[in-house]
C-alpha positions in Angstrom: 94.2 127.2 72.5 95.9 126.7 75.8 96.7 123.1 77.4 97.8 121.7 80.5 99.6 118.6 80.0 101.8 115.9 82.0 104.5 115.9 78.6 107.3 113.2 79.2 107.5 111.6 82.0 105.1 112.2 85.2 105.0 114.6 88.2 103.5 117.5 89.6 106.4 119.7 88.6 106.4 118.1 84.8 102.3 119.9 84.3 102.6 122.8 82.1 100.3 125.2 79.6 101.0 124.5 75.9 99.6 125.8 73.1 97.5 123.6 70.6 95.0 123.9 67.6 91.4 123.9 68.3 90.1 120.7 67.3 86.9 120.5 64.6 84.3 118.4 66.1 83.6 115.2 63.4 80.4 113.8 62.9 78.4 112.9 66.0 80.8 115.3 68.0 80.4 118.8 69.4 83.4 121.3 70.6 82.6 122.5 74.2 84.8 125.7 74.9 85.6 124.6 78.4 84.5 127.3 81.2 86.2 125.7 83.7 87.6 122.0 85.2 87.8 120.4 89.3 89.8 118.0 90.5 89.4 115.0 92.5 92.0 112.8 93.9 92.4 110.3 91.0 94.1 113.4 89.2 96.8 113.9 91.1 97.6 110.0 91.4 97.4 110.7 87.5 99.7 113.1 87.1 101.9 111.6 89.6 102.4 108.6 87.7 100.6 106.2 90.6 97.1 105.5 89.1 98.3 104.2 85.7 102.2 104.1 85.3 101.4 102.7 81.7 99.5 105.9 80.6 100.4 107.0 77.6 101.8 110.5 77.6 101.5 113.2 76.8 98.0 113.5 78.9 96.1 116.5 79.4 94.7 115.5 82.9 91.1 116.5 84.9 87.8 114.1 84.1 85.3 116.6 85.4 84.5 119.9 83.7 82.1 122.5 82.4 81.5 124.5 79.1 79.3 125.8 76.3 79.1 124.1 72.7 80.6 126.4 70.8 80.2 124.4 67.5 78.3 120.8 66.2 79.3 118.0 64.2 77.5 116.8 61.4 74.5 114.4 63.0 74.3 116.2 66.3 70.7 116.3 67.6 71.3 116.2 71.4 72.6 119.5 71.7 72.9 123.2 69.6 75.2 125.9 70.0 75.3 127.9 73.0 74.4 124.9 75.1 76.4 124.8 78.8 77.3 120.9 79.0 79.2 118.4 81.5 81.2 115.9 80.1 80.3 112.0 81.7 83.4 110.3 83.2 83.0 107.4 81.5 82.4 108.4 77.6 81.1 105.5 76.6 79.1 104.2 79.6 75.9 105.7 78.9 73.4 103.2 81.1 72.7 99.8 82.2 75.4 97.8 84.2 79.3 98.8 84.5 81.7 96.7 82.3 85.4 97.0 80.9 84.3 97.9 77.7 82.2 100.7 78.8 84.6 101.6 81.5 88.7 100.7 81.1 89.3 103.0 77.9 86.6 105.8 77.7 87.5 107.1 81.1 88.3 111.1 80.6 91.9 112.5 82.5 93.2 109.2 81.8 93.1 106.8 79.5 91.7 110.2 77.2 92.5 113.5 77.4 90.8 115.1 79.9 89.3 118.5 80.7 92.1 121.2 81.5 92.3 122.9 78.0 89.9 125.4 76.4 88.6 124.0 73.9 87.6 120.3 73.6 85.7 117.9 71.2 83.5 115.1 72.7 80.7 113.1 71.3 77.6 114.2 72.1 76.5 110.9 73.4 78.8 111.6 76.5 77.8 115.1 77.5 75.1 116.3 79.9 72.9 119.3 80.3 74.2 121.7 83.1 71.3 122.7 86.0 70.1 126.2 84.9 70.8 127.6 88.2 74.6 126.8 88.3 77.4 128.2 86.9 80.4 126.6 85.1 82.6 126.4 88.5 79.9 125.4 90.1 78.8 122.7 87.5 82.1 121.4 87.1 82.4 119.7 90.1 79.2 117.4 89.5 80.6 114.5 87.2 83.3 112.6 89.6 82.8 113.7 92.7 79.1 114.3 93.0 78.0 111.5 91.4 79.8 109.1 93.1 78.2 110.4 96.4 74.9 110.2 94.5 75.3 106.2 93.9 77.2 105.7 97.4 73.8 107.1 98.9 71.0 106.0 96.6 72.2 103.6 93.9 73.8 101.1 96.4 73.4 102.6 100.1 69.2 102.7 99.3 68.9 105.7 102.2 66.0 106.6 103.4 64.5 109.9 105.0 65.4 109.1 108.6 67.9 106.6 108.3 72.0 107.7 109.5 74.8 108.1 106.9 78.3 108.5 108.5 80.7 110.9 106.2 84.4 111.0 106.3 86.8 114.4 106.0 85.6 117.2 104.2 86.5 116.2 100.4 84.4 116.9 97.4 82.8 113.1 97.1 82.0 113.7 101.2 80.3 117.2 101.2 78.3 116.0 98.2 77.0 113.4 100.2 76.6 115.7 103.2 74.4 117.4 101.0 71.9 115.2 99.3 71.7 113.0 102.5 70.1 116.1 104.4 67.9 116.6 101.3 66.6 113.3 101.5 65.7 114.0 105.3 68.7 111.7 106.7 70.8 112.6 109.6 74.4 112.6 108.9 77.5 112.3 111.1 80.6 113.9 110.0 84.4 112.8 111.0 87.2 115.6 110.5 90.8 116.6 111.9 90.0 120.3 112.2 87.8 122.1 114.5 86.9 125.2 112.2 85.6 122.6 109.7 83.1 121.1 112.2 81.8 124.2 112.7 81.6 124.7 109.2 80.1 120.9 108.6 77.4 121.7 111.6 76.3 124.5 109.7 75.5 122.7 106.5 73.5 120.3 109.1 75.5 117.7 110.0 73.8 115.8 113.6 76.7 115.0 114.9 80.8 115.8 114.0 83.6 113.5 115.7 87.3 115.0 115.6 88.9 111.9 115.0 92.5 113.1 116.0 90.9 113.5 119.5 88.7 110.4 118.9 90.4 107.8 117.4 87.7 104.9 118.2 84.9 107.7 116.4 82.7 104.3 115.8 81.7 104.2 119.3 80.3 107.7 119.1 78.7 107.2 115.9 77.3 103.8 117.0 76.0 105.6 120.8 74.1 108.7 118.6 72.1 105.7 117.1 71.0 104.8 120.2 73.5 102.0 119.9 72.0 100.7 116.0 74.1 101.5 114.4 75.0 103.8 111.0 72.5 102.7 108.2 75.1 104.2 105.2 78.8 105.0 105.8 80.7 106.8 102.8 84.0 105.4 103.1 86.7 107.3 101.4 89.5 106.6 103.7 90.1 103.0 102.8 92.2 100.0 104.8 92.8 102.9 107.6 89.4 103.6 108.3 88.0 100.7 107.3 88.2 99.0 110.6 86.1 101.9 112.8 83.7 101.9 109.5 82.8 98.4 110.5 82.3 98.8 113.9 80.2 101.7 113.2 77.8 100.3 110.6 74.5 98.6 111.7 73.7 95.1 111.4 72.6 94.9 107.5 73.9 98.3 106.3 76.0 99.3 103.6 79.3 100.9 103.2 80.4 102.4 99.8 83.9 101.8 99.5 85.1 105.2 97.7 88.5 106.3 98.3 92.0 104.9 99.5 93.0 108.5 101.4 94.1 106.5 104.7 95.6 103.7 102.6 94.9 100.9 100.0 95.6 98.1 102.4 96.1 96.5 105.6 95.1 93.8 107.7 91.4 93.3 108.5 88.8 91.2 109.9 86.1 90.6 108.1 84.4 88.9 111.1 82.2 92.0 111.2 81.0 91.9 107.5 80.6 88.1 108.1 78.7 88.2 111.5 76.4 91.4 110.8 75.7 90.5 106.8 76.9 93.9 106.2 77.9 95.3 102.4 80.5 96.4 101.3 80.5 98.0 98.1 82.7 99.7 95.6 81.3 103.1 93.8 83.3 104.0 90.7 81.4 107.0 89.9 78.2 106.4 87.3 76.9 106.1 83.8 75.3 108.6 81.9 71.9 107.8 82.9 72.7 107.6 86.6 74.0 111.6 85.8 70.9 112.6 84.3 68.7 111.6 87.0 71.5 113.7 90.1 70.8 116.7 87.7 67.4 116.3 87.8 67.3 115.7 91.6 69.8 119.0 91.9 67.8 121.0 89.3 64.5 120.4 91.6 66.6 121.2 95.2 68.6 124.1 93.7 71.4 122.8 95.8 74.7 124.0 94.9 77.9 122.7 95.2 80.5 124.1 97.6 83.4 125.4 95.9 86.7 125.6 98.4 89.1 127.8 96.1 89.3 128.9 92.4 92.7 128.6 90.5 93.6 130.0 87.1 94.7 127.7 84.6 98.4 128.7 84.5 98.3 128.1 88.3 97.3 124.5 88.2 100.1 122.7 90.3 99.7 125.4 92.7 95.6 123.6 92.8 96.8 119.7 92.5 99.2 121.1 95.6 96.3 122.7 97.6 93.9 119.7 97.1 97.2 117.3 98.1 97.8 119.0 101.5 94.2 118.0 102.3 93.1 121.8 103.6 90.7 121.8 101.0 86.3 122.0 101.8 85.1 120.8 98.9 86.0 120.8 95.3 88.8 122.6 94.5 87.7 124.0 90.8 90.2 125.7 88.1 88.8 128.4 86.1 89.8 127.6 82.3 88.7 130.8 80.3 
């Protein structure tokens, strides 16, 4: 089977396919031919050697992915052949409450091999049942990146039809939450760098869109289309550099799920603001197993699907780590495996 794999030392330039034997799923497992993997930002830090300079290589990177169990280990009774799965991010986080043991080694594209390869063996325990209406592109792009906009919104922000979620740029985690806020009857406001993109984040219903290159104090704007409130839920994937205006935007008492590090992972700043308006701040590291399940269920009843900016082939996979790095990508950039 074909590979992708960070071999001796990291770097974009150092990914390349190989060619591997198909592995035989042991008891408890099942082999999912993989249909096809997405990536999110934590892969590229991967391969680049900046998320984990002690991973152990060689790696075959990607956490999120799609397939179809092609064969079952002895003991399986979750699912038969023929089967289109997800693999969880976490393998061995299944419900409950995060910890290190569920979290710090089970964690797929790093410290396991992740999804870029055809063909790969996971316990059944850490797989979930695609929506029917999806396809594998589409499907692939739910475990990271959906998920965590899932929890940001519902798991920790506790929206509400009604209330206002703020979302930054135009990444996978923040058109996911773009998404299921309007499902849930919210009204979102959208910050972007590009024009066309606006247009493109009005027509999947965002209330309001902020350029912040023309607007870099966007928290007044967002604060004034409250009627001066505030934002109930802010999805903050920009980190110490947008931190600041995410503060200034939120409401007295609201939430902001602390996702990403795209505008830096720190800086000096007040926290006068979480102190004065008892305002939460709150880190998302995706979900378990459980918190999976019920999206998929949620997504199975809205038959809302994914947007998917740009399909890759698997032999062209630093040309997609390159694409998603320039940051002109609208939504999950997905590579197609087989």
């Amino acid at each position: 089977m074909r590979v992708v794999t960070v071999e001796q030392s990291f770097g974009l330039e150092n990914l390349g396919v190989k060619e591997r034997e198909i592995p035989s799923p042991r008891a408890g497992e099942v082999l999912v031919r993989v249909g096809a993997a997405s990536l999110n930002y934590r892969d590229l830090l991967m391969v680049r050697g900046l998320y984990n300079p002690k991973q152990k290589l060689p790696l075959i990177p990607c956490s999120d992915g799609a397939g179809v169990v092609s064969a079952v280990g002895e003991g399986v009774t979750r699912f038969r052949v023929g089967d289109r799965v997800m693999p969880t991010f976490a393998q061995g986080w299944l419900a409950g409450e995060p910890s290190r043991e569920k979290l710090m080694a089970t964690t797929l594209g790093g410290p396991l091999d992740g999804m870029l390869c055809e063909y790969r063996a996971l316990h059944e325990s850490g797989l979930v049942a695609v929506p029917e209406h999806l396809d594998l592109e589409q499907a692939a792009t739910l475990p990271c990146a959906g998920l965590t906009a899932w929890r940001a919104l519902f798991d920790h922000g506790g929206l509400l039809p009604g209330q206002w979620v703020l979302v930054q740029g135009t990444g996978g985690v923040s058109v996911f939450a773009l998404q299921f806020a309007k499902q849930m009857g919210a009204k979102v406001i959208a910050t972007t760098s590009s024009n066309d993109k606006a247009e493109r984040l009005r027509a999947m219903g965002a209330d309001l869109v902020i350029n912040y290159r023309e607007t870099p104090n966007w928290s007044k704007p967002a604060r004034d289309a409250t009627g001066g409130r505030g934002v109930d839920v802010i999805v903050e994937v920009g980190g110490a550099g947008t931190l600041e205006q995410s503060l200034r935007a939120i409401k007295m008492g609201g939430r902001v799920s602390l996702i990403g590090v795209l505008a830096g992972g720190s800086g000096e700043i007040s926290l006068f603001p979480v102190l004065m308006q008892d305002v939460r701040v709150q880190g998302v590291i995706v979900g378990s197993r459980e918190h999976f399940e019920q999206m998929c269920r949620a997504i199975s009843a809205s038959k809302m699907v994914p947007v998917v900016d740009k399909v890759f082939a698997l032999e062209h996979t630093i040309e997609a780590m390159q694409h998603m790095a320039a940051g002109a990508h609208f939504g999950k950039v997905v590579i197609k495996v087989q």
